[in-house]
TORPA-4810 file (N, C-alpha, C, O; in nm, 3 decimals):
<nodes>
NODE_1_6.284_-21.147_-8.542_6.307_-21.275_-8.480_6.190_-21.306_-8.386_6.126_-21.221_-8.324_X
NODE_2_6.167_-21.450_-8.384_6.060_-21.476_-8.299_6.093_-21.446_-8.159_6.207_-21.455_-8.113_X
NODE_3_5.988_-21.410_-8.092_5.995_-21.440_-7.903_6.086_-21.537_-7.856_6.164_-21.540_-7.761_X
NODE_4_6.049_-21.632_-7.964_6.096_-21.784_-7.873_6.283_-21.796_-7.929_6.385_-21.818_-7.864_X
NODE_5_6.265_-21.773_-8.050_6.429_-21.745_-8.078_6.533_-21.679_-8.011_6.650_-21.712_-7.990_X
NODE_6_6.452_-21.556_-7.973_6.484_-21.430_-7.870_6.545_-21.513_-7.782_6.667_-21.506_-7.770_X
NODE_7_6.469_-21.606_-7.706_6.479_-21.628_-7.568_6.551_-21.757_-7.556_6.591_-21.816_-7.455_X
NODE_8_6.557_-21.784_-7.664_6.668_-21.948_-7.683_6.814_-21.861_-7.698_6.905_-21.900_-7.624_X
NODE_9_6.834_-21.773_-7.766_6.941_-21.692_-7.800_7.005_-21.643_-7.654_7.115_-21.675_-7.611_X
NODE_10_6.914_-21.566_-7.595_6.961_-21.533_-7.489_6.991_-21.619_-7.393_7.091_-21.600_-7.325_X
NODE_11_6.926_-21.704_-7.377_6.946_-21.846_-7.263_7.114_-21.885_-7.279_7.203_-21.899_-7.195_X
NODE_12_7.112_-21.894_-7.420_7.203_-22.012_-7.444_7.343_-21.868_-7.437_7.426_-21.871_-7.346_X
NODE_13_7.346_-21.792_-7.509_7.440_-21.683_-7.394_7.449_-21.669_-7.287_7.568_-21.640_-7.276_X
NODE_14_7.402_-21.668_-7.175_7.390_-21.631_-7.030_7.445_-21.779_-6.991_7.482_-21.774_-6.874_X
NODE_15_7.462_-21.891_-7.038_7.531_-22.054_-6.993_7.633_-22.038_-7.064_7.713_-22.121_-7.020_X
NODE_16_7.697_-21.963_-7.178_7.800_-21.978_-7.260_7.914_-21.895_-7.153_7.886_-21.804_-7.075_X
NODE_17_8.028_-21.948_-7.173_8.188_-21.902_-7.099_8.194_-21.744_-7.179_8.126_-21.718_-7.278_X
NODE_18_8.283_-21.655_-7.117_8.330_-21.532_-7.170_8.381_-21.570_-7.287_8.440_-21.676_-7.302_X
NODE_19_8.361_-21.484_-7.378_8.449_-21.516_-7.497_8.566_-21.432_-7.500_8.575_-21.332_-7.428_X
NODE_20_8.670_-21.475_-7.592_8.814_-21.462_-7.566_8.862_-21.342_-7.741_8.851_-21.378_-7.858_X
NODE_21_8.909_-21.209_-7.692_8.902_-21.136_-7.836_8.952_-21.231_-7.956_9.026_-21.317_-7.907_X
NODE_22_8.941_-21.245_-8.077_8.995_-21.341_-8.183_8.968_-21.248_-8.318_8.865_-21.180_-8.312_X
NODE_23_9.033_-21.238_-8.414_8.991_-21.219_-8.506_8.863_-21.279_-8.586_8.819_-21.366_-8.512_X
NODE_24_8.797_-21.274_-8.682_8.709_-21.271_-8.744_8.773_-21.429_-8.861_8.882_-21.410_-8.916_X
NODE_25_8.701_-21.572_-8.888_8.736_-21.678_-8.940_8.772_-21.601_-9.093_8.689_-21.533_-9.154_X
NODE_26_8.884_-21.621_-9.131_8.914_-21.591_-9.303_8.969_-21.465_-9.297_8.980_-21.421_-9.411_X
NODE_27_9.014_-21.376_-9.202_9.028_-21.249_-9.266_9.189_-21.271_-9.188_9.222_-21.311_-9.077_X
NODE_28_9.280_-21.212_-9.336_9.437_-21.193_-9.272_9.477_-21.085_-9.186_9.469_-20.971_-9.232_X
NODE_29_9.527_-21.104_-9.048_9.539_-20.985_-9.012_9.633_-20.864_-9.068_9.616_-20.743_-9.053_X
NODE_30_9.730_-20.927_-9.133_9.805_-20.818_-9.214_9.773_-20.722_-9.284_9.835_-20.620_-9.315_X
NODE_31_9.565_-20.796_-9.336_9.513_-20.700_-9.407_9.489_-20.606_-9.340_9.548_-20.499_-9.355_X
NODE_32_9.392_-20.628_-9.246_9.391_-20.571_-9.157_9.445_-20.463_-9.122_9.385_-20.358_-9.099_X
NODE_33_9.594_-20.486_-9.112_9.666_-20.378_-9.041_9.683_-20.287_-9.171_9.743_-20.184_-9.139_X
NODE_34_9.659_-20.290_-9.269_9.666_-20.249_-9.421_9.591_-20.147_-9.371_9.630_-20.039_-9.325_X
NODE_35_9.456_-20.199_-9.386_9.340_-20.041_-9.358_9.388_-19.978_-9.266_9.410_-19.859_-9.291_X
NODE_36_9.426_-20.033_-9.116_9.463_-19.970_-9.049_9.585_-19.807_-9.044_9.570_-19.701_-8.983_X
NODE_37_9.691_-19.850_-9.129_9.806_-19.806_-9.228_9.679_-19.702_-9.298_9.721_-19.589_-9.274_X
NODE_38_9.588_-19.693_-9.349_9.563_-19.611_-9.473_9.552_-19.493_-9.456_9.604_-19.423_-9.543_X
NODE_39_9.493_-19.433_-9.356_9.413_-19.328_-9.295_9.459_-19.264_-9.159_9.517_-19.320_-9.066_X
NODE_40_9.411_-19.107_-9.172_9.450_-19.070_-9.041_9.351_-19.123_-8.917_9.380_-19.096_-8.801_X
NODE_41_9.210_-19.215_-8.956_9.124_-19.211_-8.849_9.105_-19.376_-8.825_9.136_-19.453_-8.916_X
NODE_42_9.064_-19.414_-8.726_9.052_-19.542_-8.671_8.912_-19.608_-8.798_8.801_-19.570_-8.835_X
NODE_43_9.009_-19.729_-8.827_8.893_-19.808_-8.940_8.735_-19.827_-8.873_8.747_-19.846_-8.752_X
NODE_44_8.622_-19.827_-8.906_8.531_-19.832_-8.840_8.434_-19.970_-8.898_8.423_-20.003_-9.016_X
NODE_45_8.371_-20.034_-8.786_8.384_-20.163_-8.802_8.244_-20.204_-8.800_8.172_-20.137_-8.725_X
NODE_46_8.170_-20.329_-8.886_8.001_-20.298_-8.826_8.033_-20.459_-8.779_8.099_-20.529_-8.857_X
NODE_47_7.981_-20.524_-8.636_7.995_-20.670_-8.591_7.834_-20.726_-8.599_7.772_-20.717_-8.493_X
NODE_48_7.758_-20.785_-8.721_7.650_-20.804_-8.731_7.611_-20.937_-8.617_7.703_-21.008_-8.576_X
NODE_49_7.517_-20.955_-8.588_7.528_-21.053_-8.473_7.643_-21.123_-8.405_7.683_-21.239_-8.396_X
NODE_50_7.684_-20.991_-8.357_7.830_-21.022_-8.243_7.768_-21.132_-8.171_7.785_-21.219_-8.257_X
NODE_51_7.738_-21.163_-8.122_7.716_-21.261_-7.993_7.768_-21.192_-7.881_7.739_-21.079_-7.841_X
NODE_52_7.882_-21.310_-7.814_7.941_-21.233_-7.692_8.079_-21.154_-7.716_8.164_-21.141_-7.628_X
NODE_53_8.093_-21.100_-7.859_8.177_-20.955_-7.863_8.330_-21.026_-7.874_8.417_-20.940_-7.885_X
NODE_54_8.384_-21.169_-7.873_8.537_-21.192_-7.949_8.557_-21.128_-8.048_8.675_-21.095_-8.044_X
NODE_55_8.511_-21.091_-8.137_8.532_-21.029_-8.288_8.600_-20.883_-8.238_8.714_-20.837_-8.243_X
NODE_56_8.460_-20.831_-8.185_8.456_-20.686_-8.223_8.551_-20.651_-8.094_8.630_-20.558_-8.107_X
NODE_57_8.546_-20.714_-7.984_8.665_-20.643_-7.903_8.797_-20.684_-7.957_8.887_-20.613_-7.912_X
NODE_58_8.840_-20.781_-8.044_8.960_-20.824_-8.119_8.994_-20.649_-8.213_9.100_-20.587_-8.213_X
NODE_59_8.839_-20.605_-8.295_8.903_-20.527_-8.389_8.910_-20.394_-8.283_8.963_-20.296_-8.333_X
NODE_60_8.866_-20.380_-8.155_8.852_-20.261_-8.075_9.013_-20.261_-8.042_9.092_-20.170_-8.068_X
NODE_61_9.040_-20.379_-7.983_9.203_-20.363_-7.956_9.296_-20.390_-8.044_9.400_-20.437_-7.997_X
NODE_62_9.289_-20.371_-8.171_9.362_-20.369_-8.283_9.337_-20.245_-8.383_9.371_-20.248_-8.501_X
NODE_63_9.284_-20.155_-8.331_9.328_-19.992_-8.365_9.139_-19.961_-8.434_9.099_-19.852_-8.477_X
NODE_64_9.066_-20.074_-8.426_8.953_-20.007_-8.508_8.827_-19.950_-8.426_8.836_-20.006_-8.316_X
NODE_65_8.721_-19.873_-8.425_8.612_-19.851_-8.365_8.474_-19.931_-8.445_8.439_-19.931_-8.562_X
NODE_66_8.416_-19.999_-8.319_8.312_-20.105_-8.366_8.166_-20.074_-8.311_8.145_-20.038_-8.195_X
NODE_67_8.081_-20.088_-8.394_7.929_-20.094_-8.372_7.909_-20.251_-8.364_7.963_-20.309_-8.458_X
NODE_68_7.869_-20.299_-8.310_7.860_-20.442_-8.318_7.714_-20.450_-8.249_7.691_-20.386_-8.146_X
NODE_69_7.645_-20.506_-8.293_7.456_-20.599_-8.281_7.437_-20.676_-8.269_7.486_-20.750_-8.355_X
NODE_70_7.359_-20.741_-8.172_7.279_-20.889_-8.137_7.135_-20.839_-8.096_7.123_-20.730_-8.040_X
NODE_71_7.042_-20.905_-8.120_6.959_-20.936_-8.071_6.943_-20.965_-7.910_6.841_-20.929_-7.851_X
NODE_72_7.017_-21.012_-7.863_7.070_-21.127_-7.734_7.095_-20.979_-7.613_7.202_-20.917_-7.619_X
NODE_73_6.991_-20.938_-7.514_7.075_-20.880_-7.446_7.163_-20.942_-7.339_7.223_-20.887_-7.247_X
NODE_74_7.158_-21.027_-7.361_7.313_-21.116_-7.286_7.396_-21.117_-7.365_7.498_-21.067_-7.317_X
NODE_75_7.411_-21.153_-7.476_7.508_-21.103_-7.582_7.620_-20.973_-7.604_7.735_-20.965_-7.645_X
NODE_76_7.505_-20.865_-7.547_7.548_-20.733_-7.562_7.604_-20.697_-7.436_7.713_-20.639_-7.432_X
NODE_77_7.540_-20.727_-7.328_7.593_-20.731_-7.160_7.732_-20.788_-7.187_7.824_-20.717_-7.147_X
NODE_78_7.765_-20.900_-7.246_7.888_-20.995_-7.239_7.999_-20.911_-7.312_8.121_-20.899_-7.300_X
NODE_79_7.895_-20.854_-7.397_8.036_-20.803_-7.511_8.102_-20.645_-7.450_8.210_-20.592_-7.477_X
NODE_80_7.996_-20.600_-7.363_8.022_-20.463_-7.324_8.147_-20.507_-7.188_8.247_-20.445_-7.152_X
NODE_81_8.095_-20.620_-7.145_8.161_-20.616_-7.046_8.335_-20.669_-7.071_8.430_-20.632_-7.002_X
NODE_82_8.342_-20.785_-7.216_8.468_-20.809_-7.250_8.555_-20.697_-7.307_8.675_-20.696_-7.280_X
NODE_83_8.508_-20.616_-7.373_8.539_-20.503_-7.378_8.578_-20.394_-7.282_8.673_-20.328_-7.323_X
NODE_84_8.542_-20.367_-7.196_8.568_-20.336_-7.110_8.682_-20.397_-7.007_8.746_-20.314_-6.942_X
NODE_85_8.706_-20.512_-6.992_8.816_-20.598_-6.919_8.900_-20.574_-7.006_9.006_-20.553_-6.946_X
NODE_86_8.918_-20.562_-7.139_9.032_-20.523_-7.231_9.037_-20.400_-7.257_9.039_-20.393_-7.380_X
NODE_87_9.042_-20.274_-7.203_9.014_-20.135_-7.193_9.017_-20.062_-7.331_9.099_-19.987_-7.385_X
NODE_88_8.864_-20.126_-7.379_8.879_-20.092_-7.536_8.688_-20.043_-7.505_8.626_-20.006_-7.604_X
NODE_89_8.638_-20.046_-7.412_8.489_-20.002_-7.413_8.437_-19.880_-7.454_8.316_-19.861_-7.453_X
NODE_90_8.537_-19.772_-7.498_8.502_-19.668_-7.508_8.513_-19.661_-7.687_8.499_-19.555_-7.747_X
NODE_91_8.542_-19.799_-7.760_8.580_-19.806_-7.914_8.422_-19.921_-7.960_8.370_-19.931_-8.071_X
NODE_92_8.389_-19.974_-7.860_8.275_-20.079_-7.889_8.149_-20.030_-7.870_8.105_-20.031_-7.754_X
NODE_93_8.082_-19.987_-7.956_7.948_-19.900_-7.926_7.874_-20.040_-7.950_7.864_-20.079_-8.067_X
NODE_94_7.819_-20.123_-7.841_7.746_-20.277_-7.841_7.584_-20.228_-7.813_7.548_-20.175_-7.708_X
NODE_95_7.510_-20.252_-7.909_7.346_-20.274_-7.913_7.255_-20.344_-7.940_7.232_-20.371_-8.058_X
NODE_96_7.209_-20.374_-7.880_7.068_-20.453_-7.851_6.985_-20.464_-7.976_6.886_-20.394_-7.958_X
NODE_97_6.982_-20.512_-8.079_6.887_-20.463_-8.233_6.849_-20.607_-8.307_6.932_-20.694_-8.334_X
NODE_98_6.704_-20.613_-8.336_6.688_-20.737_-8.399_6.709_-20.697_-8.553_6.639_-20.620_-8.618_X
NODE_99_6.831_-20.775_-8.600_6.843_-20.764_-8.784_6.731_-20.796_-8.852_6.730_-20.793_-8.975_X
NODE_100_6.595_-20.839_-8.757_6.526_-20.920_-8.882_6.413_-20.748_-8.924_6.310_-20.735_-8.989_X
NODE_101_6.474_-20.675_-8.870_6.380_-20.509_-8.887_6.547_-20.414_-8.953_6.579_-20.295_-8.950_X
NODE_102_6.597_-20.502_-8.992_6.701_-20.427_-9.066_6.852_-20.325_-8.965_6.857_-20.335_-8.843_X
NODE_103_6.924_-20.266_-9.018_6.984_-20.262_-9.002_6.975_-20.077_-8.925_6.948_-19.982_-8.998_X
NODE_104_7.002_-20.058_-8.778_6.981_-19.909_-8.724_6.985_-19.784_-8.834_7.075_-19.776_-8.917_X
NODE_105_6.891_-19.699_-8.827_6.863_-19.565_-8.924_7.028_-19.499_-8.889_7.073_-19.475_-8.778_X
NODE_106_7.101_-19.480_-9.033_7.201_-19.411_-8.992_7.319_-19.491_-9.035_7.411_-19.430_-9.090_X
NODE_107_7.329_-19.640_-9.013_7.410_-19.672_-8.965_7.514_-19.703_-9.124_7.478_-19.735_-9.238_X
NODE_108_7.622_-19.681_-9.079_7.725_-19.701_-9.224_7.824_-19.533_-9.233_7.843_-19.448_-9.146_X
NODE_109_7.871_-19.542_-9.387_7.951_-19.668_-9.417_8.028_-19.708_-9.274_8.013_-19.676_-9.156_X
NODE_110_8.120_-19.798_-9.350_8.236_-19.893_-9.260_8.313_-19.967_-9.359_8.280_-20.020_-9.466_X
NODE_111_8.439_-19.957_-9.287_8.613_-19.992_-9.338_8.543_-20.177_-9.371_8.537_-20.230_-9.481_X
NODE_112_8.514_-20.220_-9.278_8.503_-20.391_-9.230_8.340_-20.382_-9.191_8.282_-20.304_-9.114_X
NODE_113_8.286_-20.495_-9.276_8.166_-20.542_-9.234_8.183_-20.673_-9.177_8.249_-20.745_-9.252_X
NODE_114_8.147_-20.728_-9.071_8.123_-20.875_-9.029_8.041_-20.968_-9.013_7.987_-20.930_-8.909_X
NODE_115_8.005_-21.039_-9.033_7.900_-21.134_-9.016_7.932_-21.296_-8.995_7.963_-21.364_-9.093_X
NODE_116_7.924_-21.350_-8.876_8.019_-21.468_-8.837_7.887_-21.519_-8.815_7.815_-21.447_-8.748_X
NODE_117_7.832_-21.644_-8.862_7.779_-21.780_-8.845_7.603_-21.715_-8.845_7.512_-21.791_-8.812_X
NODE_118_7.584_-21.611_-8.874_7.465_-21.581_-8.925_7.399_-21.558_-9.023_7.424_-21.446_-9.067_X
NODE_119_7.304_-21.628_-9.095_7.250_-21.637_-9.211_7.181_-21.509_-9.248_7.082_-21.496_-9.176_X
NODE_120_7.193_-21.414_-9.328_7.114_-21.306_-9.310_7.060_-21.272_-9.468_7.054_-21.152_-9.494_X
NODE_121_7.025_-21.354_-9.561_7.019_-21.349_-9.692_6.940_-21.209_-9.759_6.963_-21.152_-9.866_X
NODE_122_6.835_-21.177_-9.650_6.755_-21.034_-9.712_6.825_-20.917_-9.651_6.772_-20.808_-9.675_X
NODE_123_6.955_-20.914_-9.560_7.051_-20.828_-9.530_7.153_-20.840_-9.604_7.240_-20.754_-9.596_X
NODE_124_7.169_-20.954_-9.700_7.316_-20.910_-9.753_7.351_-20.798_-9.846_7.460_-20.743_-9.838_X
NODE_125_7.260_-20.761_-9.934_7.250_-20.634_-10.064_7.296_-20.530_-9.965_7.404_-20.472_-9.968_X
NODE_126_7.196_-20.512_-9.872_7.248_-20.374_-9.747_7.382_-20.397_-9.657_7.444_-20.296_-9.623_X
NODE_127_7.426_-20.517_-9.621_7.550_-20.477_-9.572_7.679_-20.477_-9.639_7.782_-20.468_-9.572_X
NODE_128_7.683_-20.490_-9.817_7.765_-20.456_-9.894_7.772_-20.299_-9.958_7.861_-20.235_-10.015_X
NODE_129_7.653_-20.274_-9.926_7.626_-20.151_-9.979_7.703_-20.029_-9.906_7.753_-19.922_-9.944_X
NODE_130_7.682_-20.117_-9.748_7.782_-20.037_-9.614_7.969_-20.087_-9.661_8.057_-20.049_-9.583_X
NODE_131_7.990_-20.130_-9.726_8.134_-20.140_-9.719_8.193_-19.963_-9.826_8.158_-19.917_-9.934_X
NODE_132_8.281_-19.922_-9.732_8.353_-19.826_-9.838_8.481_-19.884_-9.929_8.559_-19.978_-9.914_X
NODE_133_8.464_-19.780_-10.030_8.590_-19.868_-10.097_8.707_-19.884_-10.084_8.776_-19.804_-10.021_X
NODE_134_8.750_-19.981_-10.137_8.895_-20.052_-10.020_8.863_-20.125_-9.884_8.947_-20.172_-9.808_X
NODE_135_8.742_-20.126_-9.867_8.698_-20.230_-9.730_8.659_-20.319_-9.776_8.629_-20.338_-9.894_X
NODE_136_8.654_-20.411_-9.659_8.644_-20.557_-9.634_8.500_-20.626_-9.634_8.432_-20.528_-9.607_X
NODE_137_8.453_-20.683_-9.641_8.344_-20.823_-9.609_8.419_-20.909_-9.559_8.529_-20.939_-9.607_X
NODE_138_8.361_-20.967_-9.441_8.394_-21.101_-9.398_8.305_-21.147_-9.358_8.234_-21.092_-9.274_X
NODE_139_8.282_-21.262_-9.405_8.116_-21.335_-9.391_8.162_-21.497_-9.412_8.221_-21.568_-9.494_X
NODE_140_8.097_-21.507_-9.287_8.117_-21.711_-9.277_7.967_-21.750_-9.184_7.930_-21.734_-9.068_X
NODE_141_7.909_-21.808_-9.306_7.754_-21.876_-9.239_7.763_-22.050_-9.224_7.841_-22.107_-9.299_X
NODE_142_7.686_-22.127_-9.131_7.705_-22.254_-9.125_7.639_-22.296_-9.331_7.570_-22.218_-9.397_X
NODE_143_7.675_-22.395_-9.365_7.667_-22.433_-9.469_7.597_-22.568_-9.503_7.599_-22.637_-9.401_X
NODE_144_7.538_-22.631_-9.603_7.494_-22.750_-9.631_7.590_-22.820_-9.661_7.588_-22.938_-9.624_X
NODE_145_7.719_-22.763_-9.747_7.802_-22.850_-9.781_7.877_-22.886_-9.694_7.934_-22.816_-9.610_X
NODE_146_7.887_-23.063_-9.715_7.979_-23.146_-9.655_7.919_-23.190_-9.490_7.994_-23.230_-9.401_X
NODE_147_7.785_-23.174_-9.476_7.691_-23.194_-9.413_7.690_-23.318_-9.380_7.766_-23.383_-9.451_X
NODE_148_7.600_-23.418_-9.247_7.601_-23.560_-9.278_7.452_-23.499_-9.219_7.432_-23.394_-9.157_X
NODE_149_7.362_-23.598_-9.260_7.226_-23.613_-9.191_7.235_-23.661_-9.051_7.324_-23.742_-9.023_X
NODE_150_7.149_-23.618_-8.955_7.162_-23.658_-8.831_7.299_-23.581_-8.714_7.317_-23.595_-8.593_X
NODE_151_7.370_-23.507_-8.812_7.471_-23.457_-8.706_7.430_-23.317_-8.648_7.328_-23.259_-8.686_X
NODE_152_7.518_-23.263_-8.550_7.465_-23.164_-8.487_7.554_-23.071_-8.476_7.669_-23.111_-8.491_X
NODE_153_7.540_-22.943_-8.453_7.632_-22.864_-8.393_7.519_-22.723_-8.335_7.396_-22.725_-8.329_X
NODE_154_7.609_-22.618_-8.302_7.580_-22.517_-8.185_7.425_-22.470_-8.263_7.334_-22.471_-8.181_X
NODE_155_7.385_-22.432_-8.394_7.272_-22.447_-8.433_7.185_-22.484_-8.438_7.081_-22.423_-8.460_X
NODE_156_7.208_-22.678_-8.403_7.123_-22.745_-8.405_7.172_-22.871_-8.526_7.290_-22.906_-8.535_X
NODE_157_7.065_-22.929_-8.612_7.088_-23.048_-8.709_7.180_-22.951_-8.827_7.172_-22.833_-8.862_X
NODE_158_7.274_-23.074_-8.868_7.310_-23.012_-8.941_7.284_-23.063_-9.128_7.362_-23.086_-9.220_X
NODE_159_7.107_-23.064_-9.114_7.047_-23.079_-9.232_7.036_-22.994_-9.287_7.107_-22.918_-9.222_X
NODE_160_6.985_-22.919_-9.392_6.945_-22.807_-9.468_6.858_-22.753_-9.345_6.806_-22.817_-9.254_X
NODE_161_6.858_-22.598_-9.374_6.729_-22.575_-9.293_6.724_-22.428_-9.334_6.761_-22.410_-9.450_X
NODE_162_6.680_-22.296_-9.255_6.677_-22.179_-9.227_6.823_-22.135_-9.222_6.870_-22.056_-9.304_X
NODE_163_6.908_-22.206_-9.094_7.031_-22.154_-9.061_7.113_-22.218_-9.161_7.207_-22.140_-9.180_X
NODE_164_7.123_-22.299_-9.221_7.220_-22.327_-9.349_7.192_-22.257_-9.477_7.079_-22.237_-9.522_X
NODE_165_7.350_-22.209_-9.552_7.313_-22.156_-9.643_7.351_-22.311_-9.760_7.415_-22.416_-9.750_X
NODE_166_7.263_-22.238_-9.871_7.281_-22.353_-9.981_7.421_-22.364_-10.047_7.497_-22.272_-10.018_X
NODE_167_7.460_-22.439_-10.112_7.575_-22.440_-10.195_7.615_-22.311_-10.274_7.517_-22.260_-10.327_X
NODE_168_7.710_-22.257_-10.291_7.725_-22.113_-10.286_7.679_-22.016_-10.335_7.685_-21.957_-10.443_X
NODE_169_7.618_-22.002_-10.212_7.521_-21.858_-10.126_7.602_-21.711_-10.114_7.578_-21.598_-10.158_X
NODE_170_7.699_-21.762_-10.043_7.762_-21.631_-10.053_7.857_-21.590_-10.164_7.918_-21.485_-10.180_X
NODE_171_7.853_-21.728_-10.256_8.009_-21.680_-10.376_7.886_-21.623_-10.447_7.895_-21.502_-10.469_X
NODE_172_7.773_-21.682_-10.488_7.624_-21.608_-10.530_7.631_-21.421_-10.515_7.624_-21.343_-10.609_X
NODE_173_7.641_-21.400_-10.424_7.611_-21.290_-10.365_7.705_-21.167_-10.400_7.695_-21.046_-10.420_X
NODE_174_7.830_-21.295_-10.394_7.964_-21.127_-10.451_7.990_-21.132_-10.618_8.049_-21.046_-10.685_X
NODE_175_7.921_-21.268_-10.671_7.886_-21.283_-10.855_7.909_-21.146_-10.947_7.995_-21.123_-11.031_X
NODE_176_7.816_-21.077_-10.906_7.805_-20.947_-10.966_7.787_-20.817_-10.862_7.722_-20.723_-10.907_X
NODE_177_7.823_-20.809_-10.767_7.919_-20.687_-10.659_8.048_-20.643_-10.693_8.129_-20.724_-10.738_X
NODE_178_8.076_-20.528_-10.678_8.218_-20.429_-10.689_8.275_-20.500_-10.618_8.286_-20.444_-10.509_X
NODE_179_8.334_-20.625_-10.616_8.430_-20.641_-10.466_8.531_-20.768_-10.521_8.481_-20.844_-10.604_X
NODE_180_8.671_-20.794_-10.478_8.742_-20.894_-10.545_8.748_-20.948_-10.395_8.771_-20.901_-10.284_X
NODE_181_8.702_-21.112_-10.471_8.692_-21.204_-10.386_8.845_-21.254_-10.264_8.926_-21.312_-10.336_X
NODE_182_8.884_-21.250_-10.160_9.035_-21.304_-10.161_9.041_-21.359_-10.085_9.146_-21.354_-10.022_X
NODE_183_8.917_-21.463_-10.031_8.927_-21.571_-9.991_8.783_-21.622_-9.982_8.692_-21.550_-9.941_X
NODE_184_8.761_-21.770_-10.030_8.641_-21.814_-10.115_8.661_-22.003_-10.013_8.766_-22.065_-10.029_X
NODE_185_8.594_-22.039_-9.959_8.614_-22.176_-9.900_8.478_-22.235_-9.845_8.421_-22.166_-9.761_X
NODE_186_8.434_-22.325_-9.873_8.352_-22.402_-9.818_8.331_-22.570_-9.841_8.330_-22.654_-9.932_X
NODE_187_8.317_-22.559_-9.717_8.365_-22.748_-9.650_8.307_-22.756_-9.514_8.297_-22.666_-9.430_X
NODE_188_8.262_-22.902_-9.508_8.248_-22.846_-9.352_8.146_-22.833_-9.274_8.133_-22.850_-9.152_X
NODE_189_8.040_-22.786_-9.392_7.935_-22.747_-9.261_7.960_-22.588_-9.303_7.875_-22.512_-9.257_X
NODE_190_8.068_-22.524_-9.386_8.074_-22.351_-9.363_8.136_-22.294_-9.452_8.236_-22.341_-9.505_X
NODE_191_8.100_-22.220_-9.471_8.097_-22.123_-9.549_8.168_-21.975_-9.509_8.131_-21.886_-9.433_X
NODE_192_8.282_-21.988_-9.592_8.338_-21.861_-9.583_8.367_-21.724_-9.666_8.475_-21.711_-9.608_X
NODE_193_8.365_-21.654_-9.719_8.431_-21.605_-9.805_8.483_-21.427_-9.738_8.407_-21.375_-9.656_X
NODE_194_8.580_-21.370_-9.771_8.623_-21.243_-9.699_8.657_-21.151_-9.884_8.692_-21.221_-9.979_X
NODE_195_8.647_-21.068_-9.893_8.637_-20.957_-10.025_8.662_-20.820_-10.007_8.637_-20.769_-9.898_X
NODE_196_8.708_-20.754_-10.101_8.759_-20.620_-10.100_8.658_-20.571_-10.155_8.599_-20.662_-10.212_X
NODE_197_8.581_-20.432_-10.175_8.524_-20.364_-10.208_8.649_-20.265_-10.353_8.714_-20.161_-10.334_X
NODE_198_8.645_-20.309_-10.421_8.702_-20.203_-10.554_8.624_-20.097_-10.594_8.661_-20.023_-10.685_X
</nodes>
């Protein structure tokens, strides 16, 4: 990531409100509690550009252990610290790592991969590769479809660009992957889809 991205990223965290734990857009929690049910050990979780850590402290206090990454060290400050107010900090291992140098030496498998509103197209082969079988993908990037020219949101325009993915990008992606699709949606501006690893 550029310097200047770096530092727009972080800005615009350090003015953003605490975020509030939530699940992950598209994924049922019942499934959820499925993996949870499977095993004697806590599901283990990867939060690819967490931001300020709603996700991953959601899956910390819902029985799973999370690695979660931003770039943003305000991001990671925020998420260590929401985590922590929900006495789950000792399940959220939160780090500082730019995705655009790939993904930490080591890191994988995992029950649940996440990726919420970040475009990561030369990371996607590698973070399916991290799902074990019977785990999850959940991946929702801003989208072209259903777009108007001239509108805006937390990204910026919401024309084609870098941060939009094309018309389906991510149904593209799980085409020919081990994984059954079980929830596929885009409208909006976004792009969702969540999948099992078979």
């Amino acid at each position: 990531m550029t310097a200047q991205d770096r530092t727009r990223w972080d800005q615009r965290h350090r003015a953003a409100p605490d975020a509030a734990p939530d699940a992950p857009i598209g994924l049922e929690v019942a499934r959820w509690h499925e993996l949870c049910r499977g095993g004697s050990r806590r599901p283990r979780v990867l939060d690819v550009a967490c931001g300020r850590g709603g996700e991953a402290v959601w899956f910390a206090s819902n029985g799973g252990e999370v690695l979660a990454l931003d770039v943003s060290p305000a991001a990671i400050d925020a998420t260590r610290r929401l985590a922590a107010r929900h006495g789950c900090d000792d399940l959220v291992d939160a780090r500082c790592h730019d995705l655009d140098d790939g993904l930490p030496e080591g890191c994988g498998p995992f029950d649940v991969v996440v990726c919420q509103r970040f475009r990561a197209p030369h990371l996607y082969p590698t973070l399916l590769e991290l799902v074990e079988p019977g785990g999850l993908a959940v991946f929702t990037v801003l989208s072209e479809v259903g777009t108007s020219e001239g509108a805006t949101s937390a990204a910026g325009p919401s024309s084609p660009g870098r941060f939009r993915a094309r018309p389906g990008e991510l149904r593209d992606l799980f085409a020919d992957a081990p994984f059954e699709v079980l929830v596929d949606r885009e409208a909006d501006g976004e792009a969702t889809i969540v999948a099992r690893r078979v």
